[in-house]
N, C-alpha and C positions, 0 to 999 in steps of 0.2 A: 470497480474502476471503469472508466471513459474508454472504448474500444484505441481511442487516439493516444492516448496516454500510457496504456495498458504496457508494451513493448519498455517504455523509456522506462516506464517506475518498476516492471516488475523481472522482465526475462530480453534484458536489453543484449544480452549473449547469443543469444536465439534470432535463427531467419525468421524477416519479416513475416514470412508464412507459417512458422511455426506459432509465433505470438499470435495473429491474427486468431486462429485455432483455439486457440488458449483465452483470449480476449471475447470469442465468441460464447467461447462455454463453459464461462465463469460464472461460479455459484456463489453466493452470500454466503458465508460462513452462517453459521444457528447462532442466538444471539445470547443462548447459555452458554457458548465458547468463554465469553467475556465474564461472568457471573457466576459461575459455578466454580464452588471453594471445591479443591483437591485436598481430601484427608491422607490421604496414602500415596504420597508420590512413586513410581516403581524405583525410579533413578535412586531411590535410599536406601532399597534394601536388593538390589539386581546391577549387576554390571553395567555400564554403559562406555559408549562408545561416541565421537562426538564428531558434527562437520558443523566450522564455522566456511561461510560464502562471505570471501574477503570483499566484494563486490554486490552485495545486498542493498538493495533503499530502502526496502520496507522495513527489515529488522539492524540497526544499526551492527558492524561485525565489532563493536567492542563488547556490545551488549550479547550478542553472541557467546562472544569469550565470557564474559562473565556467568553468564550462564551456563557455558561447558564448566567454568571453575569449581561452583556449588554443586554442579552433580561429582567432579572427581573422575574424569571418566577414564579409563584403562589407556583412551587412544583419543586425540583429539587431530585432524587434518583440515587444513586451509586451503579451501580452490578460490581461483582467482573465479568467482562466479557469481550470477545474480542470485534473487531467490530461488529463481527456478533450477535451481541445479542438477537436481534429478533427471531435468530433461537436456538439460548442456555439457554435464559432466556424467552421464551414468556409470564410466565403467569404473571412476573412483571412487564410486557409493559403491558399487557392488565389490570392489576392492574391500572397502573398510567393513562390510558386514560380511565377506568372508575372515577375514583377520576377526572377525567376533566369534564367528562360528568356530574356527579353528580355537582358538582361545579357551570356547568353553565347551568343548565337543569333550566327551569322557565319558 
């Protein structure tokens, strides 16, 4: 993405300085991301855990949802947040993979 664009399409939650950051040192995804057939997905045979970003433009959040759906996942949460959620909302990512951990801690 366009360093100008970067903010509005992907991590519009985020201070102008954190995006810029981010904008800066963005990498191409591999372009076997897009190509390469998954025989064994883990999510069908391992627990999962699931964040829809109610506030996403890159990945649509119904598509999202639909996606938590097929995997089935033990916990699904919805933050009001971009893609970049990780960096907007961490401590309810860290939230929901403690509630994993605890889950399957035994």
């Amino acid at each position: 993405m366009t360093q100008d664009t970067f903010r509005e399409s992907f991590c519009q939650d985020l201070s102008a300085d954190e995006a810029l950051v981010m904008a800066v040192t963005q990498k191409a995804p591999l372009g076997s991301t897009f190509g390469d057939n998954v025989t064994a997905p883990a999510w069908r045979n391992k627990p999962t855990w699931y964040q829809v970003s109610t506030q996403d433009r890159m990945i649509h959040p119904d598509n999202e949802r639909r996606m938590a759906q097929r995997m089935n996942p033990r916990r699904t949460i919805e933050l009001d947040a971009s893609h970049a959620f990780l960096a907007s909302q961490p401590q309810a990512v860290v939230d929901l993979i403690e509630d994993a951990v605890r889950e399957t801690a035994g």
